[in-house]
C-alpha positions as CSV (number, residue, x, y, z in Angstrom):
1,X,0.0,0.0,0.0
2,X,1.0,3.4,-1.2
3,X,1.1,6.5,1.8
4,X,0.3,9.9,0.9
5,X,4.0,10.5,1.7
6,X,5.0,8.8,-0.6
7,X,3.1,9.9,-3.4
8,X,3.2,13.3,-2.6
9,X,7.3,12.9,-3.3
10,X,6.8,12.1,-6.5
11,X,4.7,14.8,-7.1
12,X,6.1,17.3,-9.9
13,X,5.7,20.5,-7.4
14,X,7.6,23.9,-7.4
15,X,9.3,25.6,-4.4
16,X,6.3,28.1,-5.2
17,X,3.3,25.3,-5.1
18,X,5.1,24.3,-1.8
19,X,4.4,27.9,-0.6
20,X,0.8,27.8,-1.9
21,X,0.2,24.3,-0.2
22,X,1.7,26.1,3.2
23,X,-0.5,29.0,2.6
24,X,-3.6,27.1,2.3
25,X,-3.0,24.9,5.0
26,X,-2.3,28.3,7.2
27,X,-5.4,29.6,5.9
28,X,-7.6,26.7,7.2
29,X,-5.9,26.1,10.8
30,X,-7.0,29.5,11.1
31,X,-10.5,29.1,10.0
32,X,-11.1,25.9,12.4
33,X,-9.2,27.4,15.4
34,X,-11.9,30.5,14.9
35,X,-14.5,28.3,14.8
36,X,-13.3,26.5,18.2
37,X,-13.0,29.4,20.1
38,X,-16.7,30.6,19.2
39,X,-17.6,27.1,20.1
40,X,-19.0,25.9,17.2
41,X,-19.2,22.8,15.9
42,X,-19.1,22.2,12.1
43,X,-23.0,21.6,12.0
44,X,-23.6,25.0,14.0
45,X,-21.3,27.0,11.8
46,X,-22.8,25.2,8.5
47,X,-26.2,26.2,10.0
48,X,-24.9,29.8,10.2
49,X,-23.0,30.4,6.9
50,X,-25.0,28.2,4.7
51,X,-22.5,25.7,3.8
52,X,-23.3,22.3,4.3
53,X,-21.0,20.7,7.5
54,X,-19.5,17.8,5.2
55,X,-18.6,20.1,3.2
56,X,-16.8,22.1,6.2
57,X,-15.4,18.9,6.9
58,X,-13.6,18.2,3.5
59,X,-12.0,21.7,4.0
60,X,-10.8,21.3,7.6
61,X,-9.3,17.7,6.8
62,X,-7.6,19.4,4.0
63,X,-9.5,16.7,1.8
64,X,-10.7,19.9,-0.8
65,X,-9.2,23.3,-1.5
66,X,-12.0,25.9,-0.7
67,X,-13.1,28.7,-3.3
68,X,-13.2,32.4,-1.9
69,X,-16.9,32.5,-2.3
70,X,-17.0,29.6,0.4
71,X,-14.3,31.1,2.7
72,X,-15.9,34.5,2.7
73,X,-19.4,32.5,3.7
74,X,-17.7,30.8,6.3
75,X,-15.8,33.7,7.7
76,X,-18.6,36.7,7.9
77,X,-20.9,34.9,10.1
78,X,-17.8,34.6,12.4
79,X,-17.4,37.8,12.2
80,X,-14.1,38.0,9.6
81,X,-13.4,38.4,6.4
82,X,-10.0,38.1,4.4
83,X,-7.3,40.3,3.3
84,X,-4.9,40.3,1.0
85,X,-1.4,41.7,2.1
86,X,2.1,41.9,1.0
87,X,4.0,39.2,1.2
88,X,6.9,39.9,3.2
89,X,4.1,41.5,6.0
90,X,2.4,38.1,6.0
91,X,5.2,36.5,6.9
92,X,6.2,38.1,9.5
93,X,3.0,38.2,11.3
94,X,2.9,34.2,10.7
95,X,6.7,34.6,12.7
């Protein structure tokens, strides 16, 4: 049997799609430690943003990469919305 691992090393990816996988990852921790400290569940939160929760679930186990359109739903009945910033500042607040 094949891991993930090890498939993901053969994977043709770029120092840059590295960066984009860290990003996303990033993204989501964020988005499910929010949701933990509002105390929400994934079928509270789906009831609140209109996303259904297995589809909150695929996103926080990193199973599917989530559009903006769902991230903003997601994040404004939380209260937050996203940003875009330079680079360089992003990465030192992530420091």
């Amino acid at each position: 049997m094949t891991t993930w691992k090890e498939v993901r090393e053969e994977l043709p990816l770029s120092a840059e799609d590295e960066k984009v996988i860290a990003m996303e990852k990033a993204l989501i921790k964020m988005l499910v430690s929010i949701r933990k400290k509002q105390g929400l569940s994934q079928t509270e939160l789906a009831d609140r943003c209109g996303v259904k929760q297995p589809a909150l679930a695929r996103m926080e186990g990193q199973t599917h990469s989530p559009q903006v359109s769902s991230l903003l739903r997601i994040l404004m009945p939380m209260g937050y919305t996203l940003q875009i910033v330079p680079l360089k500042e992003s990465m030192k607040q992530n420091n």
